[in-house]
Rosetta silent file (secondary structure, phi, psi, omega in degrees, C-alpha in Angstrom):
SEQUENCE: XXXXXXXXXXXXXXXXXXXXXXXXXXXXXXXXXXXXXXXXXXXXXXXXXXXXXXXXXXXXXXXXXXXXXXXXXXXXXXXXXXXXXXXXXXXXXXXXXXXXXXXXXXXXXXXXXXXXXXXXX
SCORE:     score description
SCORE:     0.000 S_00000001
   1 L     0.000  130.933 -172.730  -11.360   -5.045   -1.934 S_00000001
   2 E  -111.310 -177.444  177.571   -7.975   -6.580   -1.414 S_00000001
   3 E  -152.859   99.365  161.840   -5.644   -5.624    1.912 S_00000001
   4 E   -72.926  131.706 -164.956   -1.768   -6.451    1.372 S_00000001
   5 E  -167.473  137.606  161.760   -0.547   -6.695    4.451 S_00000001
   6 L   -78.924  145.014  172.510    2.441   -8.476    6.764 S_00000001
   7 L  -101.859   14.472  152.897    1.289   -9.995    9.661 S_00000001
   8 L   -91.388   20.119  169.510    4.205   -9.130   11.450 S_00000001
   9 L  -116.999  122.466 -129.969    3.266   -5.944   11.429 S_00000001
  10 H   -71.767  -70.895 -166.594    1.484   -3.751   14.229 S_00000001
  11 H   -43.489  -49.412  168.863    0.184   -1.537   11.705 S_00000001
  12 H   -40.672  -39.066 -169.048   -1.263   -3.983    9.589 S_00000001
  13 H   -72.200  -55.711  176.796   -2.792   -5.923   12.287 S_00000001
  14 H   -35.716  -36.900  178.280   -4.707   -2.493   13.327 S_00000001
  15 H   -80.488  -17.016 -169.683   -6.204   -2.036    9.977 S_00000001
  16 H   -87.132  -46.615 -177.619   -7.097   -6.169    9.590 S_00000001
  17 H   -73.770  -22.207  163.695   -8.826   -5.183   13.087 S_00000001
  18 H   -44.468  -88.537 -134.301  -10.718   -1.822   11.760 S_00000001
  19 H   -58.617  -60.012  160.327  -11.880   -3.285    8.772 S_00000001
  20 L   -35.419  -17.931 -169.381  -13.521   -6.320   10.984 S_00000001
  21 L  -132.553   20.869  118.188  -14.960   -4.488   13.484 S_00000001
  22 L   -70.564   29.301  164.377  -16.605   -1.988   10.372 S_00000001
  23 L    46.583   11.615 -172.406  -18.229   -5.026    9.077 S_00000001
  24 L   -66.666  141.145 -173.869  -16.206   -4.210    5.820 S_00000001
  25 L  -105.031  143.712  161.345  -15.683   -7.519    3.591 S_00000001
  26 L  -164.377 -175.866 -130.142  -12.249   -8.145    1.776 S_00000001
  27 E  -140.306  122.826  158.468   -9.613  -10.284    0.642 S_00000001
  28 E  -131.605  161.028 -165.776   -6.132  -10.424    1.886 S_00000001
  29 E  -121.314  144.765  171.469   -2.794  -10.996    0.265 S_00000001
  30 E   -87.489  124.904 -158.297    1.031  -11.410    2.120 S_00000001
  31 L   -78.671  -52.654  167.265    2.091   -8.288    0.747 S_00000001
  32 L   -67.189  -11.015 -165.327    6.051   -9.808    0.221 S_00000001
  33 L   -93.344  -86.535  158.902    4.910  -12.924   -1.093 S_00000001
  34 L   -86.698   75.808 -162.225    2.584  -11.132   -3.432 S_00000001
  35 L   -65.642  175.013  167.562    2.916   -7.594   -4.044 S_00000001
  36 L   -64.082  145.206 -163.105    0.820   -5.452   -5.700 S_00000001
  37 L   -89.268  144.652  147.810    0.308   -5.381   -9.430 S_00000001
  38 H     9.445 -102.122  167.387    1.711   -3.144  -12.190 S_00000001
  39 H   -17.398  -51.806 -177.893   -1.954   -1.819  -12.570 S_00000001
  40 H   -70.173  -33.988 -172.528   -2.778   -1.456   -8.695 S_00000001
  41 H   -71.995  -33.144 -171.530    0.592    0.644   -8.001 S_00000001
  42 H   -67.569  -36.401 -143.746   -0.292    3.129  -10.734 S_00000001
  43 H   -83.831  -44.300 -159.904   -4.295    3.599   -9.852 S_00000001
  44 H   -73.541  -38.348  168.472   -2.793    3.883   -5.858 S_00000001
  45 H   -62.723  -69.376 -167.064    0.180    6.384   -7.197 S_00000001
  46 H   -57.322  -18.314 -150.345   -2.707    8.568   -9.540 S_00000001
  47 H   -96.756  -18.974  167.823   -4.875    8.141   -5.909 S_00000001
  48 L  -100.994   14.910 -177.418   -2.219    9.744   -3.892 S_00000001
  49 L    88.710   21.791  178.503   -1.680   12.575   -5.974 S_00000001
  50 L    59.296   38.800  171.277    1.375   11.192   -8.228 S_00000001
  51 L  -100.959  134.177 -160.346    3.391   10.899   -5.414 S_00000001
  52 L   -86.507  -49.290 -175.077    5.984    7.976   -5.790 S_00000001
  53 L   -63.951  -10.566  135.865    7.362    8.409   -2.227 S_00000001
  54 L   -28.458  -75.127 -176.008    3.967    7.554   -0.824 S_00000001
  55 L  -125.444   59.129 -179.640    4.278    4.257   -1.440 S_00000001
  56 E   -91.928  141.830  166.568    7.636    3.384   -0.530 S_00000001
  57 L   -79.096   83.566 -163.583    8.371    1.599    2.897 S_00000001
  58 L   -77.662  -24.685  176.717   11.053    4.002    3.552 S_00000001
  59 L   -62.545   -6.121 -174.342   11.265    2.799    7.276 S_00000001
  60 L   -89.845  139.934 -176.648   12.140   -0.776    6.112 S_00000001
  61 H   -38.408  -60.686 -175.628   15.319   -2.373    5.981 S_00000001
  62 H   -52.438  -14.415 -167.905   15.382   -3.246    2.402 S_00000001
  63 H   -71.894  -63.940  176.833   14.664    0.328    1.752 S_00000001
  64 H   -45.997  -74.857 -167.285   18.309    1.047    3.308 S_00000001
  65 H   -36.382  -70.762 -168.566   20.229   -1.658    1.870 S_00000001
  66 L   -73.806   19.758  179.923   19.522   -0.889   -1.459 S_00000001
  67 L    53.073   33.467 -177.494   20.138    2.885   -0.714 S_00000001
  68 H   -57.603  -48.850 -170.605   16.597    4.147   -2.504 S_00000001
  69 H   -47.131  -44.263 -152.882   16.669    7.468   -1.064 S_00000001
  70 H   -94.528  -21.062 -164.944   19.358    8.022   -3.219 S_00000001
  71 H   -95.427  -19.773 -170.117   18.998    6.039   -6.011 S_00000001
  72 H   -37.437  -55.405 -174.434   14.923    6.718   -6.078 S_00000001
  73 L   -61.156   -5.231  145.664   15.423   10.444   -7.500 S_00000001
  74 L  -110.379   76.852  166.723   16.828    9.231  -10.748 S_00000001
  75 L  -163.425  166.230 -143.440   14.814    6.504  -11.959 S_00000001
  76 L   -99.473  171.013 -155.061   11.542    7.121  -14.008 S_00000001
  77 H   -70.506  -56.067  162.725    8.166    6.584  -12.585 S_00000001
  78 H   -43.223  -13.855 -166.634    7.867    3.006  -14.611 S_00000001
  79 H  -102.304  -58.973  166.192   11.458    1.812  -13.194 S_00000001
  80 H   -75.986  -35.140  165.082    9.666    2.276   -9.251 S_00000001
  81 H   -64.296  -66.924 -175.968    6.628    0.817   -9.917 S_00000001
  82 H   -60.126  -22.606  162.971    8.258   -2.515  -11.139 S_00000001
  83 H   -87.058   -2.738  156.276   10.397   -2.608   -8.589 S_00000001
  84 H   -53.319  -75.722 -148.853    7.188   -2.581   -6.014 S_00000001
  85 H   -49.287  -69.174  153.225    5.794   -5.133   -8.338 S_00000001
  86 H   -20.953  -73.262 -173.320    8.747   -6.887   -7.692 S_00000001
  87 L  -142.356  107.817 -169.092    9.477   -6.913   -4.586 S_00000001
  88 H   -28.406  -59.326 -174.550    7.011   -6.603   -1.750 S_00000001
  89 H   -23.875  -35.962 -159.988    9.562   -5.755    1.096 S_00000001
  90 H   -97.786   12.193  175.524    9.935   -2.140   -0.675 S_00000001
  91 E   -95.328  169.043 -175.197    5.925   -1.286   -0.248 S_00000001
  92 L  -111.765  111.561  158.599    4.523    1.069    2.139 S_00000001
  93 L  -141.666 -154.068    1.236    1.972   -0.718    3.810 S_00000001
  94 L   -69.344  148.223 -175.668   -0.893   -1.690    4.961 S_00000001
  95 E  -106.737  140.357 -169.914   -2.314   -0.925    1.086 S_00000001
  96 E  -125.964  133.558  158.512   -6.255   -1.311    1.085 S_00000001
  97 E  -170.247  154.446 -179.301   -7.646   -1.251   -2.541 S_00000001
  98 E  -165.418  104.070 -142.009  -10.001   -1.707   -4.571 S_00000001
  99 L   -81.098  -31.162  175.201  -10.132    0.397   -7.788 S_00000001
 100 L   -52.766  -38.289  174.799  -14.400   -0.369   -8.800 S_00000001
 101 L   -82.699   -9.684 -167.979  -15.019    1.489   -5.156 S_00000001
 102 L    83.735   19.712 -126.383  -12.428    4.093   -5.756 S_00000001
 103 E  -135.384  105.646  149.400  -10.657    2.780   -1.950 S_00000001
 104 E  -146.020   92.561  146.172   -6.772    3.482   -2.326 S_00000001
 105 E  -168.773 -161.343 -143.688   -4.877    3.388    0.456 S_00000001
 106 L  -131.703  169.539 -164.440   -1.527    2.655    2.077 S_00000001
 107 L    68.947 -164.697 -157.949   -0.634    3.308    5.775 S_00000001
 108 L  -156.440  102.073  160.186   -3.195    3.067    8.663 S_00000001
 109 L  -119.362  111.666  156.127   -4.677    6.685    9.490 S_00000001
 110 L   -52.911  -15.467 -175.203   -7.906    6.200   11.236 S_00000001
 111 L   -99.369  -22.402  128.780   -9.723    9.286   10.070 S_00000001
 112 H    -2.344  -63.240 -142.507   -8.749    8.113    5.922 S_00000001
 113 H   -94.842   18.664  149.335  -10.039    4.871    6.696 S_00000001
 114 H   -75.771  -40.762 -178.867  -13.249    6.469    8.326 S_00000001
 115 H   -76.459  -29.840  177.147  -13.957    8.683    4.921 S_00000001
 116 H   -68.445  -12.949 -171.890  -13.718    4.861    3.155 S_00000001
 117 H   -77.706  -51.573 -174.240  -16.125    4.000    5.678 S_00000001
 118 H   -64.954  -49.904  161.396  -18.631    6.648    4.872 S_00000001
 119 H   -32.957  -51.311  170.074  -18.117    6.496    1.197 S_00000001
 120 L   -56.078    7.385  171.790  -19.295    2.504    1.457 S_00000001
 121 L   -92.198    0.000    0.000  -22.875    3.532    2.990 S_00000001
């Protein structure tokens, strides 16, 4: 199970403290440094229901700058996934995954990350 994550970020830090104090074991990655692969964003995109907007950081600067709301609705599904893959800044996170357990997902909802808990028994 990996966890992409900033550590300057409150949410992130909540979910790095869940998953520690659920005895859950995983792996973490600096989410801008290394984003998530090709491969992870689609199984986390079919895992949210083949919603794109899911796992954009729309609250994020970089989000703005490059204007996405606007440019997001014409560019093809393959066109937003590489630029996640690209460039972290643009991900909605924290993203907890791990595609052998089925466990994909982005944000920090405690009652989500409770049904990942229960799945895992």
């Amino acid at each position: 199970m990996t966890l992409y994550l900033y550590d300057g970020c409150s949410t992130c830090k909540s979910a790095l403290k869940w998953l520690h104090a659920h005895g859950i074991v995983f792996q973490t990655k600096a989410i801008r440094e290394t984003p998530p692969t090709l491969e992870e964003l689609r199984a986390m995109w079919k895992a949210l229901g083949c919603d794109d907007r899911l796992l954009f950081n729309t609250s994020g600067q970089e989000y703005r700058l490059l204007d996405l709301k606007t440019k997001l609705p014409h560019m093809s599904l393959d066109q937003k996934l590489e630029l996640l893959a690209s460039n972290g800044h643009l991900v909605k996170r924290p993203f907890l995954i791990d595609a052998e357990r089925e466990v994909h997902l982005v944000g920090f909802k405690e009652s989500k990350w409770l049904e990942l808990l229960d799945r895992m028994k």
